[in-house]
TILO-287312 format. One line per field, with one value per atom (N, C-alpha, C, O, CB): atom name; z, y, x; residue number from 1. Coordinates in steps of 0.05 Angstrom, whole numbers, plus 5000, padded with zeros to 4 digits. Glycine has a CB too. Example, Ala and Ser with C-alpha at 12.3 -4.5 7.8 and 13.67 -1.06 7.14 Angstrom:
2
site: c(N,CA,C,O,CB,N,CA,C,O,CB)
c3: c(5156,5156,5156,5169,5181,5142,5143,5157,5161,5114)
c2: c(4886,4910,4934,4934,4911,4955,4979,5001,5023,4988)
c1: c(5264,5246,5264,5285,5226,5257,5273,5258,5268,5282)
pos: c(1,1,1,1,1,2,2,2,2,2)
END
This chain:
119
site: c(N,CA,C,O,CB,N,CA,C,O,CB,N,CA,C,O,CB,N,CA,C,O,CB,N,CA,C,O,CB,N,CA,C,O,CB,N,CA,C,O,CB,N,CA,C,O,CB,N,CA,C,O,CB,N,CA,C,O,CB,N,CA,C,O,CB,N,CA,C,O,CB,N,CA,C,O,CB,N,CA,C,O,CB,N,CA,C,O,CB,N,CA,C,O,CB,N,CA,C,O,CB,N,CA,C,O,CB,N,CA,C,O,CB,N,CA,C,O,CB,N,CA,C,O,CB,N,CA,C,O,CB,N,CA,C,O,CB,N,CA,C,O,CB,N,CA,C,O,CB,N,CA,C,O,CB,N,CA,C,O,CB,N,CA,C,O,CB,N,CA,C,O,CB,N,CA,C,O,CB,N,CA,C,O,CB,N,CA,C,O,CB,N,CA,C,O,CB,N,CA,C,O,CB,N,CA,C,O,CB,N,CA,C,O,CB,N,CA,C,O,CB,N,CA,C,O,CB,N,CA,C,O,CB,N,CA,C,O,CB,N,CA,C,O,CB,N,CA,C,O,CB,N,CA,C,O,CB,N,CA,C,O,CB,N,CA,C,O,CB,N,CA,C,O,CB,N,CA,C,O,CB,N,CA,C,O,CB,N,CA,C,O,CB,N,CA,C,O,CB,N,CA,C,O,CB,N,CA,C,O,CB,N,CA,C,O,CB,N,CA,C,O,CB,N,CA,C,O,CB,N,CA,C,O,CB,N,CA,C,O,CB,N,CA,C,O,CB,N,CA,C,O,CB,N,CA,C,O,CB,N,CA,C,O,CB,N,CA,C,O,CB,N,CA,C,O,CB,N,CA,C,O,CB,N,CA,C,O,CB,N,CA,C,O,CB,N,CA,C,O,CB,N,CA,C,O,CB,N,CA,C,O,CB,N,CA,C,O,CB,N,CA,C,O,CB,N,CA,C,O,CB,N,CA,C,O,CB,N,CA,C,O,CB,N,CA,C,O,CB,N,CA,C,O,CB,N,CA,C,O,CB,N,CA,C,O,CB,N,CA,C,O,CB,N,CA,C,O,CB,N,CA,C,O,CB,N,CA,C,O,CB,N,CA,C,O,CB,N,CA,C,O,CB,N,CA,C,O,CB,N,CA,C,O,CB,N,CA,C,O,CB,N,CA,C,O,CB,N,CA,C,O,CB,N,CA,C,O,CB,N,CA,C,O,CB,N,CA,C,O,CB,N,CA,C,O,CB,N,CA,C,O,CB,N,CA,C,O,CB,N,CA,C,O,CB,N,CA,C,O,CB,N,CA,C,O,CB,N,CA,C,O,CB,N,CA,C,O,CB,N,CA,C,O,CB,N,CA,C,O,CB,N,CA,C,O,CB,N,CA,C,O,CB,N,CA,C,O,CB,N,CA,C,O,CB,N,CA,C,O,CB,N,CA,C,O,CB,N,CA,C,O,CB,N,CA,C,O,CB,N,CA,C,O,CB,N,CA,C,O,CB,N,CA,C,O,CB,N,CA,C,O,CB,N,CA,C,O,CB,N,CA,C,O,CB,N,CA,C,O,CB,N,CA,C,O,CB,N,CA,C,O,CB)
c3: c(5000,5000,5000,5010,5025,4987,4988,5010,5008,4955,5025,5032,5020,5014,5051,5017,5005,5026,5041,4975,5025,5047,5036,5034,5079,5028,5021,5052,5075,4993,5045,5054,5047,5026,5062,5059,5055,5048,5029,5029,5056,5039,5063,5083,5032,5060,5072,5064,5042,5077,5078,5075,5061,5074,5114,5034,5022,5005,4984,5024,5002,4995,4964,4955,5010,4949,4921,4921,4934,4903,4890,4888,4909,4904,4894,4926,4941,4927,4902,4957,4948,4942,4957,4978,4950,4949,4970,4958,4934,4975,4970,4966,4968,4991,4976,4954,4968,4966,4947,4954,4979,4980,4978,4978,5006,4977,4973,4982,4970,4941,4995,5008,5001,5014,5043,4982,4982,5000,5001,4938,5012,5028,5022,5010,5056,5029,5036,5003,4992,5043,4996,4970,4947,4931,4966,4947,4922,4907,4919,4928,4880,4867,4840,4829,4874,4829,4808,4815,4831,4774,4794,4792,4762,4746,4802,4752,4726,4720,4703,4729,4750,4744,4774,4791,4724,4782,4800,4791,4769,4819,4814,4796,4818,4839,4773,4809,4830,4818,4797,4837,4837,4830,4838,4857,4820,4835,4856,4850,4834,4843,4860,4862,4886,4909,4869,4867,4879,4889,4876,4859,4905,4912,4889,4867,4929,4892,4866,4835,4814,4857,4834,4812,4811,4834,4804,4790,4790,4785,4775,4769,4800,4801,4777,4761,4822,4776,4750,4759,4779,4731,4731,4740,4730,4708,4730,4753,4759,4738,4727,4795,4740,4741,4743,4762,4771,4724,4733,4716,4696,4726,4724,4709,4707,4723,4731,4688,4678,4663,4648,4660,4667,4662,4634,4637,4682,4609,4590,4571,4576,4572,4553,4539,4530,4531,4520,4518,4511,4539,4535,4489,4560,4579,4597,4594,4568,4613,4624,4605,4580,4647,4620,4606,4631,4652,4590,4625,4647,4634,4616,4654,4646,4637,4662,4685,4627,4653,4663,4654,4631,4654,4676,4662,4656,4667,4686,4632,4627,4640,4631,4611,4661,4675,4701,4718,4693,4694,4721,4702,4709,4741,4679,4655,4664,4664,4605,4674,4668,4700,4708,4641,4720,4743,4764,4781,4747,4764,4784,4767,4743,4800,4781,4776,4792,4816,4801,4774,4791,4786,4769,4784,4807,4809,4828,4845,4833,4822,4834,4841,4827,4820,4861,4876,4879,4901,4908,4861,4861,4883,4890,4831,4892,4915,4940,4955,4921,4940,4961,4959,4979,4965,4939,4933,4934,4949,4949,4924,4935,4912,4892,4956,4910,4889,4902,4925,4870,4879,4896,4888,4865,4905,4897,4872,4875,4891,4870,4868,4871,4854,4830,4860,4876,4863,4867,4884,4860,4849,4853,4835,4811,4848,4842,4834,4837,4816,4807,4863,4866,4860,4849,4871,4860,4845,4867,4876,4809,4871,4878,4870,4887,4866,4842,4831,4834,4817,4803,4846,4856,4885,4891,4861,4895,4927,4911,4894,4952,4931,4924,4941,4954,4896,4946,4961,4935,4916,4987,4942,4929,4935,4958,4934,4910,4919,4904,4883,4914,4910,4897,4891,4908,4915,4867,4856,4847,4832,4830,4857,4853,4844,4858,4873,4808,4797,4800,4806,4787,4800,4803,4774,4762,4827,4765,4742,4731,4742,4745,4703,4686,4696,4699,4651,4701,4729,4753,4766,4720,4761,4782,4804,4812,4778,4815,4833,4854,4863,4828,4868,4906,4903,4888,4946,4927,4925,4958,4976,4910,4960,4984,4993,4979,4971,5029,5033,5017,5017,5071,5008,5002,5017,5039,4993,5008,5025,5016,4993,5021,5035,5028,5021,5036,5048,4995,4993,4986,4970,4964,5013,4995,4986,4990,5002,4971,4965,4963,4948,4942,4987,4990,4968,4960,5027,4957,4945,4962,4948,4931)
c2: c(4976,5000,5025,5025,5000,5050,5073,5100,5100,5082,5115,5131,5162,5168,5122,5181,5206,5221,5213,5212,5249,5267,5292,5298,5257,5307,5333,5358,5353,5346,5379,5403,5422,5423,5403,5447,5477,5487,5504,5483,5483,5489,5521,5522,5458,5536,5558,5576,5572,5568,5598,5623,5649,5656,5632,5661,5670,5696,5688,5661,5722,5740,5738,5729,5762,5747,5751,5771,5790,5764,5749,5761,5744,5746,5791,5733,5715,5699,5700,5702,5679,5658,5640,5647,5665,5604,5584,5561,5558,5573,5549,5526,5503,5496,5526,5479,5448,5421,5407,5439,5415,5395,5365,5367,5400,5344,5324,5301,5304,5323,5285,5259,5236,5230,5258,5220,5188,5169,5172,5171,5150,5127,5104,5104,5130,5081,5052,5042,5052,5047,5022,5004,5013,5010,4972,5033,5052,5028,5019,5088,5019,5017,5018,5003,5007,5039,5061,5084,5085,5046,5103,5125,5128,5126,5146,5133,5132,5169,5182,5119,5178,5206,5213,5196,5205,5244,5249,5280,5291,5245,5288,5305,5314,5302,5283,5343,5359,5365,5377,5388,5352,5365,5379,5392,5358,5387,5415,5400,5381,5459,5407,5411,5435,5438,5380,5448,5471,5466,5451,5490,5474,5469,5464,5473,5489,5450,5448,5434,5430,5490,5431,5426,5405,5397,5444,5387,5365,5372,5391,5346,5340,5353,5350,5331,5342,5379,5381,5381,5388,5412,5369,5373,5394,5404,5350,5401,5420,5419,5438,5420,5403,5406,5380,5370,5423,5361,5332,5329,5342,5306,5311,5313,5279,5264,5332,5273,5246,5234,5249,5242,5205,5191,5184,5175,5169,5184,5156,5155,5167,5152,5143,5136,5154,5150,5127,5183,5200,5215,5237,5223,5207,5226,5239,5232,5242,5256,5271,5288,5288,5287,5304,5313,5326,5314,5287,5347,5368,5382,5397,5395,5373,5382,5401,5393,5352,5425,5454,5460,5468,5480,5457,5460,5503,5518,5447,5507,5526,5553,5573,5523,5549,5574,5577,5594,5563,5557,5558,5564,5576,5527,5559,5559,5590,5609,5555,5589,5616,5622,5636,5640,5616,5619,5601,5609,5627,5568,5555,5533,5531,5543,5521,5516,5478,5472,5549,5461,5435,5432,5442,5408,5414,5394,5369,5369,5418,5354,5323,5319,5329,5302,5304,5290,5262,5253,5303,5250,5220,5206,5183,5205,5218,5212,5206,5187,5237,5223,5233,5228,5235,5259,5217,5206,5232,5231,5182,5251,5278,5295,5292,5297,5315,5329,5354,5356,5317,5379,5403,5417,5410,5416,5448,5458,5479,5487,5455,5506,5528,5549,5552,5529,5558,5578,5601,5605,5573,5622,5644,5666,5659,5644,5687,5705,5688,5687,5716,5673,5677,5681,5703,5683,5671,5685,5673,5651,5677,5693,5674,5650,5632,5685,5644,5629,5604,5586,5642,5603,5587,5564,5541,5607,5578,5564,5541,5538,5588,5522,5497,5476,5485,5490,5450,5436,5421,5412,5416,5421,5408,5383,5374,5419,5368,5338,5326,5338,5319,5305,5298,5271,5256,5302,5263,5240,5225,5237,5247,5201,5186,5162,5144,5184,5157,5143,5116,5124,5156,5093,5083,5070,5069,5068,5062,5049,5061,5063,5017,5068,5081,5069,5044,5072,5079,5062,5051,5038,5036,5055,5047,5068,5069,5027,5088,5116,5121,5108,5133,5137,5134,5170,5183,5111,5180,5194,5204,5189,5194,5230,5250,5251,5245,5289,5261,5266,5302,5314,5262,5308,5336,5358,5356,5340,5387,5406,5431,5433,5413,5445,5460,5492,5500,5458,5511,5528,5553,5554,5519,5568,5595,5614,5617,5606,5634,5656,5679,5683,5652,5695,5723,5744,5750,5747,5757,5774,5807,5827,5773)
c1: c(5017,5000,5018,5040,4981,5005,5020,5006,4981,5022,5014,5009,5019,5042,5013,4995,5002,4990,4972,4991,5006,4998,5013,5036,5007,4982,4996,4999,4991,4973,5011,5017,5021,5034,5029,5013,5022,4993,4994,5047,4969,4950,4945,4959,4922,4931,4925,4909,4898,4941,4902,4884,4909,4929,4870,4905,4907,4909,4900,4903,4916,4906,4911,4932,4914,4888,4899,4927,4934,4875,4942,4965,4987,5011,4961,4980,4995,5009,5013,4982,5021,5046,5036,5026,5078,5038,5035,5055,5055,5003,5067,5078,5070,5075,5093,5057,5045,5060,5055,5016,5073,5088,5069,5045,5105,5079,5063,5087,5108,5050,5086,5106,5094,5074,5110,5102,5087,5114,5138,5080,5097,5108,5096,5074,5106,5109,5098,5112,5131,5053,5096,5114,5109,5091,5109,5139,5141,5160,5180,5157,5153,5168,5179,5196,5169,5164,5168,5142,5123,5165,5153,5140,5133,5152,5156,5108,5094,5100,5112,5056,5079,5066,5064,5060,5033,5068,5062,5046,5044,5086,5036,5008,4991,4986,4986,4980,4966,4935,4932,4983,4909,4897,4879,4890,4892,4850,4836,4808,4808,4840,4789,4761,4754,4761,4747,4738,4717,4689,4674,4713,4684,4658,4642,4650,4647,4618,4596,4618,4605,4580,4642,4651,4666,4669,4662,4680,4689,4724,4736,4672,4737,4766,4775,4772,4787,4790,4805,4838,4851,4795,4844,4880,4893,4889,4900,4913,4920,4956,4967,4917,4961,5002,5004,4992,5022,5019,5027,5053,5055,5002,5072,5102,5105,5117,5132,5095,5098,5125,5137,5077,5135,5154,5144,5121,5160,5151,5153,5174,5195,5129,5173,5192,5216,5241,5180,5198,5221,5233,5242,5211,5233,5231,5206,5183,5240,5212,5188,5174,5176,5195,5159,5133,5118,5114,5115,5112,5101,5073,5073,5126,5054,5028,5012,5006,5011,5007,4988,4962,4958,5001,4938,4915,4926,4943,4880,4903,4909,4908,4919,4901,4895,4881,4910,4913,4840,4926,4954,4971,4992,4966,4967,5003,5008,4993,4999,5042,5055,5050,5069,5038,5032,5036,5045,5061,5021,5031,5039,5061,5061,5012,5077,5108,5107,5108,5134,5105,5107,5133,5149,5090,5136,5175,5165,5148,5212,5179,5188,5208,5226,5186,5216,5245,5242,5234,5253,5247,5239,5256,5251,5243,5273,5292,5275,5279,5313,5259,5248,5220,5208,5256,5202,5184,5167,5148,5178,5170,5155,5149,5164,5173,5124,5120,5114,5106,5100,5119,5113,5101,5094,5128,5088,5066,5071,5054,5035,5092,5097,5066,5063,5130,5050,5033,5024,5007,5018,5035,5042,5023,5020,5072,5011,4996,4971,4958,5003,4959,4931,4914,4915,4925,4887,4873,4845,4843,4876,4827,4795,4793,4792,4769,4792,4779,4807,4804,4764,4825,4842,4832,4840,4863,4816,4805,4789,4772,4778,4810,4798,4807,4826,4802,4803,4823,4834,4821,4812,4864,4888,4890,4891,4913,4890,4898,4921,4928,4873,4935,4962,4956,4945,4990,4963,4957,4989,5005,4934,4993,5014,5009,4999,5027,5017,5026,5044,5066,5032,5045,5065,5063,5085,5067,5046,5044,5017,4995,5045,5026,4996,4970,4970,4996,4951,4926,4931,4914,4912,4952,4955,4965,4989,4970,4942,4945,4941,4923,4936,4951,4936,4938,4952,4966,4913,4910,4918,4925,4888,4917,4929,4895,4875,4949,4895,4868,4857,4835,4865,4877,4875,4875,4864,4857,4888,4896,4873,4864,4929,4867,4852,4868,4886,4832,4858,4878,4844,4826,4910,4854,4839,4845,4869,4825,4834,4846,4824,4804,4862,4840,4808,4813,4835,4807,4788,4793,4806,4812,4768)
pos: c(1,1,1,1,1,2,2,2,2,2,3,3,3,3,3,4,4,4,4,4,5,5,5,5,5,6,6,6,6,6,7,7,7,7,7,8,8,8,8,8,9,9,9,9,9,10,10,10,10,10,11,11,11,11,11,12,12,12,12,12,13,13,13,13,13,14,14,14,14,14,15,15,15,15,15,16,16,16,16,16,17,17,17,17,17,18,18,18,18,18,19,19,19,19,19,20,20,20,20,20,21,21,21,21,21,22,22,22,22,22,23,23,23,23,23,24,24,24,24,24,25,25,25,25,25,26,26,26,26,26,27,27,27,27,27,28,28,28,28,28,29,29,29,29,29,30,30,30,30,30,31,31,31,31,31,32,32,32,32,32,33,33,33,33,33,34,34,34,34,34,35,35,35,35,35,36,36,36,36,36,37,37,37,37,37,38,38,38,38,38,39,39,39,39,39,40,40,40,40,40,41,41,41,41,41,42,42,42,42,42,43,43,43,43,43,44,44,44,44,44,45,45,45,45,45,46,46,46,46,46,47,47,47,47,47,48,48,48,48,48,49,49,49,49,49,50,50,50,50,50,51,51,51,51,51,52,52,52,52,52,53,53,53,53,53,54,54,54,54,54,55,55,55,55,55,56,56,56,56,56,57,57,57,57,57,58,58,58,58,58,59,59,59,59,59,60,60,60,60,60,61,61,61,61,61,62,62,62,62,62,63,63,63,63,63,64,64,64,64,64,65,65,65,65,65,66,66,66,66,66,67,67,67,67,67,68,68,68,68,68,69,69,69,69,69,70,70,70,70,70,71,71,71,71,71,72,72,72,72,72,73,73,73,73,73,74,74,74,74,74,75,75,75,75,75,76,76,76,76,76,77,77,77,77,77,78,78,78,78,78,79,79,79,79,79,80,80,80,80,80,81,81,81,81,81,82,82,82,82,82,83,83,83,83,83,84,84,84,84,84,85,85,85,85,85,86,86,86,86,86,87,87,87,87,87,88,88,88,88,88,89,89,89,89,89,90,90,90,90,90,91,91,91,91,91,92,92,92,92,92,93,93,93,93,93,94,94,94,94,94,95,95,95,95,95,96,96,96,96,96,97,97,97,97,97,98,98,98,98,98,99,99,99,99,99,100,100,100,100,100,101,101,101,101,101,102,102,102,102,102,103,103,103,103,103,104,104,104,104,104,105,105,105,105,105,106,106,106,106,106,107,107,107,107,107,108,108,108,108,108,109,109,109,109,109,110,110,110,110,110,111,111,111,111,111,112,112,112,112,112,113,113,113,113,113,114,114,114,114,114,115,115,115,115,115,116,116,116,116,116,117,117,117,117,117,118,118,118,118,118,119,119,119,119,119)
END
């Protein structure tokens, strides 16, 4: 079994800065994809930032409404993913969740962090 546990989630001002870290444990023994995602109240989760393994290499995918502001990285050392997000926005409040890959369909999920952002 894997355990995920995100962090850094918080209360917010637009224009802010937050950092979300993400730690997987228990029987890691590859990494496919590691990956952030959100749901808003009333809405379904969308993905946020995920930095996938395949053939040619990695691959870093931004839903569009984050491209140019929030910033993912991985430390496969360290089994960990991170979510640098910067310039805030309202429509950012959501709880964050982290999704870990080990094999294409095969994912465990974080209980999720909650992130707001006041106008």
């Amino acid at each position: 079994q894997v355990q995920v546990v995100e962090s850094g989630g918080d209360l917010v001002q637009a224009g802010g800065s937050l950092r979300l870290s993400c730690v997987a444990s228990g029987r890691i023994f590859s990494i496919y994809s590691m990956g952030w995602y959100r749901q808003a109240p009333g809405k379904q989760r969308e993905l946020v930032a995920a930095i996938t393994t395949g053939d040619s290499g990695r691959k870093t995918r931004y839903a569009d409404s984050v491209q140019g502001r929030f910033i993912i990285s991985r430390d496969d050392a360290k089994f960990s993913v991170y979510l640098e997000m910067n310039s805030l926005k309202p429509e950012d409040t959501a709880v964050y969740y982290c999704n870990i890959e080990l094999l294409r369909g095969l994912g465990f999920w974080g209980q999720g962090t909650q992130v707001t952002v006041s106008s």
